[in-house]
N, C-alpha and C positions, 0 to 999 in steps of 0.2 A: 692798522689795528686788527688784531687777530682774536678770536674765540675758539675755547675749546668746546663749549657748553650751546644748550640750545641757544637759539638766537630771542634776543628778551629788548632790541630796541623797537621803537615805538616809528611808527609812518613818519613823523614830521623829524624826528633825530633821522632817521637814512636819509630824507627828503635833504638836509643838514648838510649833511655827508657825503651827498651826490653818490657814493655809493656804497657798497653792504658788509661786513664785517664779515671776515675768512672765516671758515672754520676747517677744521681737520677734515680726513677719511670717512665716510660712515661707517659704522659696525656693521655687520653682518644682520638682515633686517629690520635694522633702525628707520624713523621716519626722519627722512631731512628737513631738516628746517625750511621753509618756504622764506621769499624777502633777506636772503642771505646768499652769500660768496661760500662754494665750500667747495673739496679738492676731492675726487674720485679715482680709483686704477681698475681697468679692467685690460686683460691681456686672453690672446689666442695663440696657438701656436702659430713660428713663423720664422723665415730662415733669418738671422738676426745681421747677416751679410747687408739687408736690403734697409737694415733701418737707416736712412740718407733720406733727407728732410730734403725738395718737400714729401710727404708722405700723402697718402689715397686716405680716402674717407675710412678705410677696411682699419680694423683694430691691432694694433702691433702687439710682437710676442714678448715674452719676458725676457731679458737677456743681458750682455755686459757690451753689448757694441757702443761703441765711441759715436759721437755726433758729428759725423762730419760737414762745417758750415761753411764746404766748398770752397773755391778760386774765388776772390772780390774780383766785381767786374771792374773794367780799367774807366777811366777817369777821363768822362767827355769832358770834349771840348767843344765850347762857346761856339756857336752857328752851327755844328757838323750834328747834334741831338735829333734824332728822326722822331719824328710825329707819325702813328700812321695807326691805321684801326680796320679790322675785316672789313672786306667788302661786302658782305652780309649780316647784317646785326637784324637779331629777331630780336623788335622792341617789345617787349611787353606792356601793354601800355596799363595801367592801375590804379584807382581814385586814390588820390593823395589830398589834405586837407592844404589850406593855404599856409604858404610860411608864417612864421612870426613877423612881426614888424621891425626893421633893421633902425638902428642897432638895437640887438638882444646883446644885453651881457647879465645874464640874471648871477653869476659867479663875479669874483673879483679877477679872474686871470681867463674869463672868456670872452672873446673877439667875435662875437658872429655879426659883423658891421654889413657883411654884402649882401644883397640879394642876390636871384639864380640868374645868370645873363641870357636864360633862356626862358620867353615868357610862359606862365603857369599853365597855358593851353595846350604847351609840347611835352615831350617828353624833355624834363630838365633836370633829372638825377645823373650823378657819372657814373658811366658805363663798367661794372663790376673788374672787369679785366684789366683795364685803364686805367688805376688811379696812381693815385700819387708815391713816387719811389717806385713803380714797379719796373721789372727787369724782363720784357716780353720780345726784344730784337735781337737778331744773331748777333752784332755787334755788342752783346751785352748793356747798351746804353740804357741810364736811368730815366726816367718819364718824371719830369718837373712840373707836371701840372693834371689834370682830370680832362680827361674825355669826355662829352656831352653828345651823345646821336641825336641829331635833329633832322627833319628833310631837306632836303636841300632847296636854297633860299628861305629858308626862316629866317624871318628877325633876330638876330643879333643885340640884346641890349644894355647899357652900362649896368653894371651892378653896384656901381654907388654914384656919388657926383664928382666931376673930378674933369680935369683939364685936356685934352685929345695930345699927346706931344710924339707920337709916330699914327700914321695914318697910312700905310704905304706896300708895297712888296716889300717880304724880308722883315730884317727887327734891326734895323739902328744900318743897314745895310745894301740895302737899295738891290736885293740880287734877288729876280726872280726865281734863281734855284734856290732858297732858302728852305730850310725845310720847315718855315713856321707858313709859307705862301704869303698871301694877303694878312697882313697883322694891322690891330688898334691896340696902342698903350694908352691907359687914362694913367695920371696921375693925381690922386684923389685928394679932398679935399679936408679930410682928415685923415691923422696918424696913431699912430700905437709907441706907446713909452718914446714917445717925442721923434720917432722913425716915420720916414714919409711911408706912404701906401702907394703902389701900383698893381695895376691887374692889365692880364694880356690876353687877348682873344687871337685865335690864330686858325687860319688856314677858309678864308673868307672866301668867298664867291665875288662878293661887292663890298667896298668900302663909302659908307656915307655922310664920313667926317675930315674935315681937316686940320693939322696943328693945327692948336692954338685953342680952338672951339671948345665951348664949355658943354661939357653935358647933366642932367639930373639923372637919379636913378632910374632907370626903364626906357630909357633918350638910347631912339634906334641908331646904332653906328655901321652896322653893316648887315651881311646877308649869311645864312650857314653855308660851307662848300666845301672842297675839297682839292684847293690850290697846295702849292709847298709837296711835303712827305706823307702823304693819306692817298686811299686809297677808296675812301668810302666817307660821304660828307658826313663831316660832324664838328663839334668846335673844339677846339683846344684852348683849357682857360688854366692861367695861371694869375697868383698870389704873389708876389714881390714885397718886400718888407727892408726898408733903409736905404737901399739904391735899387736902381733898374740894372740889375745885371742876372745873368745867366745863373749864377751861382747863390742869387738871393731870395730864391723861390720859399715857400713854406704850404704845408697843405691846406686845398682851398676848401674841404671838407671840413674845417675848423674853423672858417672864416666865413663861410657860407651859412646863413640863419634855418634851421630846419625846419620840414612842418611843422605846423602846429599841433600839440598832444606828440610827438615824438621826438626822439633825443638820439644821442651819439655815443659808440662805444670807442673808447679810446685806450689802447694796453702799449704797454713797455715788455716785450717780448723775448727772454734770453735764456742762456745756457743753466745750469747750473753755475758757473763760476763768472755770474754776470755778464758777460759777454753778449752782447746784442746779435740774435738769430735772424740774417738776412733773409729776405726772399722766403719764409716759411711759411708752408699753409697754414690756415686757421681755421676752423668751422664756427661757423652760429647757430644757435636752431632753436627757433621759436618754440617754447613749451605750450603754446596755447595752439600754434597751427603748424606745428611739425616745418615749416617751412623752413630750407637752409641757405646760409649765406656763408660763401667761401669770399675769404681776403688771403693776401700774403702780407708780409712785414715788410718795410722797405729795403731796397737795395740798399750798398753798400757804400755809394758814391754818389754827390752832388743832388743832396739835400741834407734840410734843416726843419730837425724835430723842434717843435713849439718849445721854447723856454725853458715853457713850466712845466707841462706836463712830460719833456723829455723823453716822446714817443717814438716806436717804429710799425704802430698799426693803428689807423682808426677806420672805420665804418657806421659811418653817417646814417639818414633817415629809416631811422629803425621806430617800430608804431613802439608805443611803450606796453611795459610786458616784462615776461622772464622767459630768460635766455640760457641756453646753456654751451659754454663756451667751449670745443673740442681743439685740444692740441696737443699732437702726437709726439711722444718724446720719450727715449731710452725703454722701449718696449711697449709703452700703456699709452693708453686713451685717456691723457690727463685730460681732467674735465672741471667746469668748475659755473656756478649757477650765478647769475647777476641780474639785476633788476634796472631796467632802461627807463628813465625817470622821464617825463615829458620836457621839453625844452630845455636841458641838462645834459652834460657830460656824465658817463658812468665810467669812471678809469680803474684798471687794472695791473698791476705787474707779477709775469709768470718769470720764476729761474729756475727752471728746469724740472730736477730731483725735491726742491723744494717747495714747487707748487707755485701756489697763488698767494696775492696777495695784495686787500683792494685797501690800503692807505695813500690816500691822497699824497704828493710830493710837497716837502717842505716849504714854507714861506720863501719865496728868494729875496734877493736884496731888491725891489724897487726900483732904482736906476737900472739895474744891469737886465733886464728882463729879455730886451732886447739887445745886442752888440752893434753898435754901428759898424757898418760894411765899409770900408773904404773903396 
């Protein structure tokens, strides 16, 4: 839904909406509508050779260069995906309110069934640089799950109820060189559009489960470490959706229930000519505390945007507020303002030269929501 005119809905219609209704460019000392999505260009001079996404925070010039969205990285394979995270994370540590209570699906097409498998006295947010689809190893390989820095031996805990069916070195594999190290699969006790559920914790210290064992949600299964392809303890969790395999991950930043009073920004990120923009920067910035949050889009290979919202960017535990979204594209600092709802998705889709634009994605068919995996 888009507007050209001030913005004239009411708290409880965006509330609605989950999120804010486009608008154009501003004029030239116009007041922007506050509680709306609107599109801005500012440009500086700049050699126009450099515009090659990703792009620096610094404001791009005006110009006719092409987007180039690079080499697709090649196409891991199953056991050989590295896990791995600095050896130094400067955790910040920052009061955060408690999650919601799992399951939250205050939407018809949100899933936030898990808690954080890391208990609320750690640091249990994933780690900025880590998340889901990104592309941060020479090898090019895509990251099929969230990062979690914890110390090492922290408790490790289920994030929902669900059945222990690998307990072991490795993942279905039995090799201590694996790169997930010490892994636990639960297989959970409920499912999504009739798809089973599993979640995987990887690169453990200690394992405190065996097949077969049942656990409830917060039921200690192991320890944090830094067995497998890491470098620096912390947990590696992933979301599995229809089968347990390598290639049926989905992001666990969509599945995982947020604080409480904060919500989730989720965009569809692409070219001018549709085209989904891998691995590109994105800025956030808090308009109440200037604070900034860089995401990238996801890589190119081996993963699966949610459904429905058919995404290649989310970023999770955001306090609610407005935000102003920065993404660099064909010279300018496209920009564009959104309101982060409490316990809600706020979604997005950028293409390009066309800007923004916050209408929710279609009804889909019901059955089809999710594809069974064979």
């Amino acid at each position: 839904m888009k507007n050209t005119g001030p913005n004239t809905f009411t708290v409880p219609t965006l509330l609605l909406l989950l999120v804010l209704a486009a608008c154009g460019p501003a004029a030239a000392g116009e007041t922007l509508p506050t509680l709306a999505v609107f599109a801005t260009s500012t440009a500086t001079p700049h050699d126009p050779a450099e515009l090659q996404p990703p792009f620096s925070s610094s404001s791009q010039a005006e110009g006719t260069a092409v987007i180039n969205l690079g080499t697709p990285a090649a196409t891991p394979t199953p056991g050989t995906v590295r896990f791995d995270v600095p050896p130094a994370i400067a955790l910040v540590s920052a009061w955060r309110p408690p999650l919601y209570p799992v399951p939250w699906a205050p939407g018809p097409y949100d899933h936030f069934y898990f808690s954080r498998p890391i208990a609320a006295d750690e640091v249990n947010w994933p780690l900025p640089s880590y998340r889901y689809g990104g592309v941060f190893f020479n090898n090019g390989q895509v990251h099929t799950g969230v990062d979690i820095s914890a110390e090492y031996g922290s408790d490790v805990i289920a994030a929902g109820p669900g059945t222990v069916i690998w307990a072991d070195w490795g993942l279905f594999i039995h090799d201590p060189g694996s790169p997930y190290g010490r892994a636990v699969v639960l297989r959970h006790d409920f499912g999504y559009q009739g798809q089973p559920l599993f979640t995987v914790y990887a690169h453990l210290s200690e394992i405190d489960v065996i097949a077969g064992q049942w656990l409830d949600t917060g039921g200690v299964l192991g320890n944090v470490g830094d067995t497998g392809h890491a470098t620096g303890p912390h947990l590696h969790f992933e979301v599995r959706v229809g089968s347990d395999q390598f290639f049926a991950t989905y992001n666990p930043e969509l599945w995982m229930a947020p604080p409480q009073g904060w919500g989730v920004l989720v965009g569809r990120v692409m070219d001018t000519r549709n085209s989904r923009l891998a691995s590109y920067e994105v800025f956030v910035d808090s308009n109440e505390t200037g604070q900034r949050w860089t995401v990238r889009t996801y890589g190119s290979e081996a993963i699966n945007p949610d459904p429905y919202y058919n995404e290649n960017l989310v970023l999770s535990d955001l306090p609610a507020g407005i935000y102003t979204i920065h993404i660099y594209y064909g010279a300018f600092d496209r920009q564009a303002e959104v309101q982060i709802i409490p316990g809600r998705v706020t979604f997005f889709t950028f293409r390009g030269h066309t800007g923004y634009d916050a209408e929710l994605p279609p009804t889909p068919n019901p059955a089809g929501l999710i594809t069974p995996i064979p």
